[in-house]
LOFI-975863 format. One record per residue: x, y, z of N, C-alpha, C in turn; residue number from 1. Coordinates in Angstrom, 1 decimal. Example, Ala and Ser with C-alpha at 12.3 -4.5 7.8 and 13.67 -1.06 7.14 Angstrom:
REM LOFI-975863
PT      npx      npy      npz     capx     capy     capz      cpx      cpy      cpz   resi
PT     13.2     -5.7      7.8     12.3     -4.5      7.8     13.2     -3.3      7.8      1
PT     12.8     -2.2      7.1     13.7     -1.1      7.1     12.9      0.0      7.9      2
END
This chain:
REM LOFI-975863
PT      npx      npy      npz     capx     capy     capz      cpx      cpy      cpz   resi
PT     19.6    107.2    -56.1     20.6    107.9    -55.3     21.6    108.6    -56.2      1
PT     21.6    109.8    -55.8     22.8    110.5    -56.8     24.4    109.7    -56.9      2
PT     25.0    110.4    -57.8     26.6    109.6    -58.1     27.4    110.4    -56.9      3
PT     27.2    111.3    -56.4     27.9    111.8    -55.2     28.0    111.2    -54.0      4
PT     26.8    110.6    -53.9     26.2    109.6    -52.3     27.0    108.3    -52.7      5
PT     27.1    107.9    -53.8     27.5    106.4    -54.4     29.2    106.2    -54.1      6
PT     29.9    107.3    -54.4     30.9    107.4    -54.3     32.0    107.8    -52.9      7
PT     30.8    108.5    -52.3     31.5    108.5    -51.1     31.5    107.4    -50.0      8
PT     33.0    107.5    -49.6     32.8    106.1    -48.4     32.1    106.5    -47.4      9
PT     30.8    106.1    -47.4     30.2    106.0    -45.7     29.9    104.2    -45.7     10
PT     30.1    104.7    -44.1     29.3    103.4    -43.3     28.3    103.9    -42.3     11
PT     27.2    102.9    -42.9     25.6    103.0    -42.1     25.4    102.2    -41.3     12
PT     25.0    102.2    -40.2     24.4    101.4    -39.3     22.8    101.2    -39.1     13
PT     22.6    100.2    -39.7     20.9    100.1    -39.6     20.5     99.1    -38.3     14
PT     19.6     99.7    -37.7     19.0     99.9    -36.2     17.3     99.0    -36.8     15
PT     16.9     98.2    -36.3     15.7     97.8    -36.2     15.5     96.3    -35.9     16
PT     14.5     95.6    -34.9     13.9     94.7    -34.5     13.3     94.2    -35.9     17
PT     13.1     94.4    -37.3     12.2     93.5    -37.6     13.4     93.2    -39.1     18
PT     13.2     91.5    -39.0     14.3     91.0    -39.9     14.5     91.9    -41.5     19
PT     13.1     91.7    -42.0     12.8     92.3    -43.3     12.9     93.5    -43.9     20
PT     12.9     94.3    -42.8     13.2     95.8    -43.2     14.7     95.9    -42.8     21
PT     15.3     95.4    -42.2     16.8     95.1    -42.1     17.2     94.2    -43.4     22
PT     17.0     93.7    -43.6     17.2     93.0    -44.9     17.2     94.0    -46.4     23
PT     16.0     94.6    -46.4     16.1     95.5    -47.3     16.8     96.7    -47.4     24
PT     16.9     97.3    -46.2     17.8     98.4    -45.9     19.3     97.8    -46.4     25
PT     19.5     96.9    -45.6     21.1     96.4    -45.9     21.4     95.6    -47.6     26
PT     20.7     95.6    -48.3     20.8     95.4    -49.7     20.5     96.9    -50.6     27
PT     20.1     97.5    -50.3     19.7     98.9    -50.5     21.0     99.4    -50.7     28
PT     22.1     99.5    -49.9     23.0    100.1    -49.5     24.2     99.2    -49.7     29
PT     24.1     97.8    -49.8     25.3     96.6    -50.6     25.4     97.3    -52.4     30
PT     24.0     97.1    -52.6     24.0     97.9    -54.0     24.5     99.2    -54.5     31
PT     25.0     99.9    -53.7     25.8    100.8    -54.0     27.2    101.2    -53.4     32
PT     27.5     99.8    -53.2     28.3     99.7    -52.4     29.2    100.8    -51.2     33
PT     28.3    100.7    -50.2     28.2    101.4    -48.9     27.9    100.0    -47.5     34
PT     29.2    100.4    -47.0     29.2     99.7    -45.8     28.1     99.8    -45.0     35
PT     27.0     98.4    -45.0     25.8     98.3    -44.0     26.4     97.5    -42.8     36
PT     26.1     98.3    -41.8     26.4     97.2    -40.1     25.1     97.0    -40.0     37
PT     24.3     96.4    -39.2     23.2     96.2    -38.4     23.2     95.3    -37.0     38
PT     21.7     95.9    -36.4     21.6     96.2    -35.2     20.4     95.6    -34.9     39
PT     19.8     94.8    -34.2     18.3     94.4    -34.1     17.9     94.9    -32.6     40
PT     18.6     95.7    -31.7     17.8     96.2    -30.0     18.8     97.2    -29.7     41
PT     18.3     98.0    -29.2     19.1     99.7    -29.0     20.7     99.3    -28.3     42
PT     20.6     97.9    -27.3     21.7     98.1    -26.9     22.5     97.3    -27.6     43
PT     22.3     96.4    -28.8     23.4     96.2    -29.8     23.5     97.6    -30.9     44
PT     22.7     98.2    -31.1     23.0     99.7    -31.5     23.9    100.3    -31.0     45
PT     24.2    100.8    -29.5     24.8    101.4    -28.6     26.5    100.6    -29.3     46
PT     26.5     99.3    -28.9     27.7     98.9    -29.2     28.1     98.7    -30.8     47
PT     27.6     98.9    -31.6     28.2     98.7    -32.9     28.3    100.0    -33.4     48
PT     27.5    101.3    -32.7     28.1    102.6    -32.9     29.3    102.7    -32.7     49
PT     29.9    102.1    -31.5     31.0    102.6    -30.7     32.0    101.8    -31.4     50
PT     31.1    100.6    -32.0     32.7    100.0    -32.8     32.9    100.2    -34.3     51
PT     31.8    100.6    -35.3     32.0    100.9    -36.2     32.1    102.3    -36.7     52
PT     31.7    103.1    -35.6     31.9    105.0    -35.7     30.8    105.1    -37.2     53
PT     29.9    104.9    -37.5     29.1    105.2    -39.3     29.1    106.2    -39.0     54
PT     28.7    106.8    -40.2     28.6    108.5    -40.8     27.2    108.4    -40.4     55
PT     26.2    107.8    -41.3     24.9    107.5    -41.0     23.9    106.4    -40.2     56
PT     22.9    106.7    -39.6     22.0    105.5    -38.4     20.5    105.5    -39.2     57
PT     20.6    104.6    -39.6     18.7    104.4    -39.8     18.5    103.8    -38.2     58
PT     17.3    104.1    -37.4     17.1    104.1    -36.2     15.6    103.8    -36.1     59
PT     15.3    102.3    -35.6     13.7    102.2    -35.5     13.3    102.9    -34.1     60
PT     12.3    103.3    -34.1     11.9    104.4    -32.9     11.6    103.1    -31.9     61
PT     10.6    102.3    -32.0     10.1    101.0    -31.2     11.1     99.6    -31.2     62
PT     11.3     99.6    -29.8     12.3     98.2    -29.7     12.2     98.1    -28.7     63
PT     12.4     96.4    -28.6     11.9     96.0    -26.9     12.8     96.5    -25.8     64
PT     14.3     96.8    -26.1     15.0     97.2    -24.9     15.1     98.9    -24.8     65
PT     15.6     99.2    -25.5     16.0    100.6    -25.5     14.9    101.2    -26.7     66
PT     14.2    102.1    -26.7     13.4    102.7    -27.5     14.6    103.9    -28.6     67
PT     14.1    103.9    -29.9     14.8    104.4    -30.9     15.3    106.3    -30.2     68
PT     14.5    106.9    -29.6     14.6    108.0    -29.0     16.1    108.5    -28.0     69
PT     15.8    107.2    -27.0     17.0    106.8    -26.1     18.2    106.5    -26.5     70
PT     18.4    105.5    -27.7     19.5    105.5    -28.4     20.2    106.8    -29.0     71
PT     19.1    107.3    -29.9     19.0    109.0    -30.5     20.3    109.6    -29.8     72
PT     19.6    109.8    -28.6     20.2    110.8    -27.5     21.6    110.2    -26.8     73
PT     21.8    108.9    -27.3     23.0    108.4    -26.8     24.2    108.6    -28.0     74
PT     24.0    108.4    -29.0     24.3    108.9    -30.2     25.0    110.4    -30.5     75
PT     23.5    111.1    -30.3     24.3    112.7    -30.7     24.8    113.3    -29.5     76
PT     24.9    112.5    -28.2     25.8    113.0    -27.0     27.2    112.4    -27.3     77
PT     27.4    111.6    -27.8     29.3    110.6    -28.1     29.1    111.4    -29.3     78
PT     28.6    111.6    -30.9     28.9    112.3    -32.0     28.0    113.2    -32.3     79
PT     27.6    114.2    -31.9     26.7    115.5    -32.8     26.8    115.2    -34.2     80
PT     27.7    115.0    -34.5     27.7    115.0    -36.2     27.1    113.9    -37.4     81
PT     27.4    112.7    -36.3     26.3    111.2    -36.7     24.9    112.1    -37.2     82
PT     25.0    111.6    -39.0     23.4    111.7    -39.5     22.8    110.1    -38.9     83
PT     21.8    111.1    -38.5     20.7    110.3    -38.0     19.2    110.0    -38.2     84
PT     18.8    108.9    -38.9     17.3    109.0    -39.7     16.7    108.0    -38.8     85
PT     15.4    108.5    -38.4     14.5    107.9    -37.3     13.5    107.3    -38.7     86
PT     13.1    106.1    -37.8     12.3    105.0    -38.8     11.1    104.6    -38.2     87
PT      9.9    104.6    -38.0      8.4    104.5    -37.2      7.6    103.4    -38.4     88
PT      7.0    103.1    -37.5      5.7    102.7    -38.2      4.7    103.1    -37.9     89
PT      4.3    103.6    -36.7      3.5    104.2    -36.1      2.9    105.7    -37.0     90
PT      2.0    105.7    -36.9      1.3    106.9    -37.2      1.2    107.9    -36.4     91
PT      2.2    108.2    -35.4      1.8    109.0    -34.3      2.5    110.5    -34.8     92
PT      2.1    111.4    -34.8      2.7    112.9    -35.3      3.7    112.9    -34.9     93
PT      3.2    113.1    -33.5      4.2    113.6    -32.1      5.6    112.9    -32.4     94
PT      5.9    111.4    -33.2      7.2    111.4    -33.1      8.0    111.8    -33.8     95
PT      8.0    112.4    -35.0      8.6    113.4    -35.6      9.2    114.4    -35.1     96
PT      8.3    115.1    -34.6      8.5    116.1    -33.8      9.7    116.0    -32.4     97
PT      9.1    114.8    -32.0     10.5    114.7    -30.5     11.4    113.7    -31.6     98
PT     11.6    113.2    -32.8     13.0    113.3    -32.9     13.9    114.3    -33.8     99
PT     12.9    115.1    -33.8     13.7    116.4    -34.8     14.3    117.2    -33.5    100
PT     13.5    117.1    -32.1     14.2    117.8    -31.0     15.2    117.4    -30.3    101
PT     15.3    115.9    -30.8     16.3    115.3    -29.9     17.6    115.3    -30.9    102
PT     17.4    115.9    -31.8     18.2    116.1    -33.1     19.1    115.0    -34.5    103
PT     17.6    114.1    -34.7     17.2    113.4    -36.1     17.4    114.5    -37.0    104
PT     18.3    113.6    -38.1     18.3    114.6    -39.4     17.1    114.7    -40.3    105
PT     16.7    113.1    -40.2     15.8    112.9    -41.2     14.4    111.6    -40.3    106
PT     13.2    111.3    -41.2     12.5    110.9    -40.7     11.4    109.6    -42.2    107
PT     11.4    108.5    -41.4     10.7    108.0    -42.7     10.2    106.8    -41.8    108
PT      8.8    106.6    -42.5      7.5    106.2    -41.7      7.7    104.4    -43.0    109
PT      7.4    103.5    -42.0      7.2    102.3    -42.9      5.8    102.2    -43.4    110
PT      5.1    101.4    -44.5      5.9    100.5    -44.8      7.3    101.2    -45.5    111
PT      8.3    100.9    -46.1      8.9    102.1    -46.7      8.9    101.9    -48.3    112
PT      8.7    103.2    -48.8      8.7    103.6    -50.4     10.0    103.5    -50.7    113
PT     10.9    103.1    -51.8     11.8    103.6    -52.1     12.5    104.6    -52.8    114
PT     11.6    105.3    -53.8     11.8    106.7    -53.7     11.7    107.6    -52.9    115
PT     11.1    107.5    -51.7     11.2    108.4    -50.8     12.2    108.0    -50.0    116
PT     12.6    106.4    -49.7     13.7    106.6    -49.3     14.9    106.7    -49.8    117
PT     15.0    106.8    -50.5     16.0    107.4    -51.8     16.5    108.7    -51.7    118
PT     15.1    109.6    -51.6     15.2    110.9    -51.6     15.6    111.3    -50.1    119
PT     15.2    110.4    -48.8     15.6    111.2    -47.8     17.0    111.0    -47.5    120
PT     17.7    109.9    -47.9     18.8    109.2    -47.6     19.9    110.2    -48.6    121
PT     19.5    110.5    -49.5     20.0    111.6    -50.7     20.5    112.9    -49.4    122
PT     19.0    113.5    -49.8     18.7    114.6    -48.6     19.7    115.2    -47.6    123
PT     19.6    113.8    -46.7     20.5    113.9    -45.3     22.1    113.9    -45.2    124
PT     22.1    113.0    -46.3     23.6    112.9    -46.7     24.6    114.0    -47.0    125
PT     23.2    114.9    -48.0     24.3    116.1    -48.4     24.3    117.4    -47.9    126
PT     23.4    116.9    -46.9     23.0    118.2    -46.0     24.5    119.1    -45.6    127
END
């Protein structure tokens, strides 16, 4: 991650049901020292949006309560300006596409690489 990203204060909120990729995400982001919140079901998402306001959402699309889409859309209706990175495992095209409509900045498919997620998190940031 560039020295631009490192330096600026954001806080991210990472969204996902499954421990390990929550775990990684949130050390990812300790290491450069950037405020990680996390969230394991859309509607603890919903509420740690509202209490921590992040700049940035990693957002798993699949979750047993609220699906990553629904949250999306709860999101850029309270902040349009929340970067927002949608997270799948799924191989399905189609969801790319409905969350770049529902207006995702960015998009990254598990298992996850870390140079690509490097590069998207870069990316979105400096958009």
């Amino acid at each position: 991650m560039n020295d631009r990203i490192e330096k600026k204060s954001l806080k991210v909120l990472i969204v996902d049901d499954e421990e390990p990729v929550v775990m990684f995400m949130k050390s990812y982001f300790r290491r450069r020292k950037i405020s990680a919140y996390t969230a394991t079901s859309g509607h603890q998402a919903l509420e740690e949006f509202e209490r921590v306001k992040p700049d940035l959402v990693l957002l798993d699309i699949i979750m047993e309560d609220l699906d990553g889409f629904e949250v999306l859309k709860e999101i850029k209706k309270k902040s349009p300006d929340t970067k927002v990175i949608m997270i799948t495992g799924r191989q399905d095209a189609q969801a790319k596409q409905i969350s770049s409509k529902l207006g995702a900045d960015g998009f990254i498919r598990k298992p996850i690489v870390i140079e690509e997620f490097d590069q998207i998190i870069s990316d979105v940031i400096n958009k």
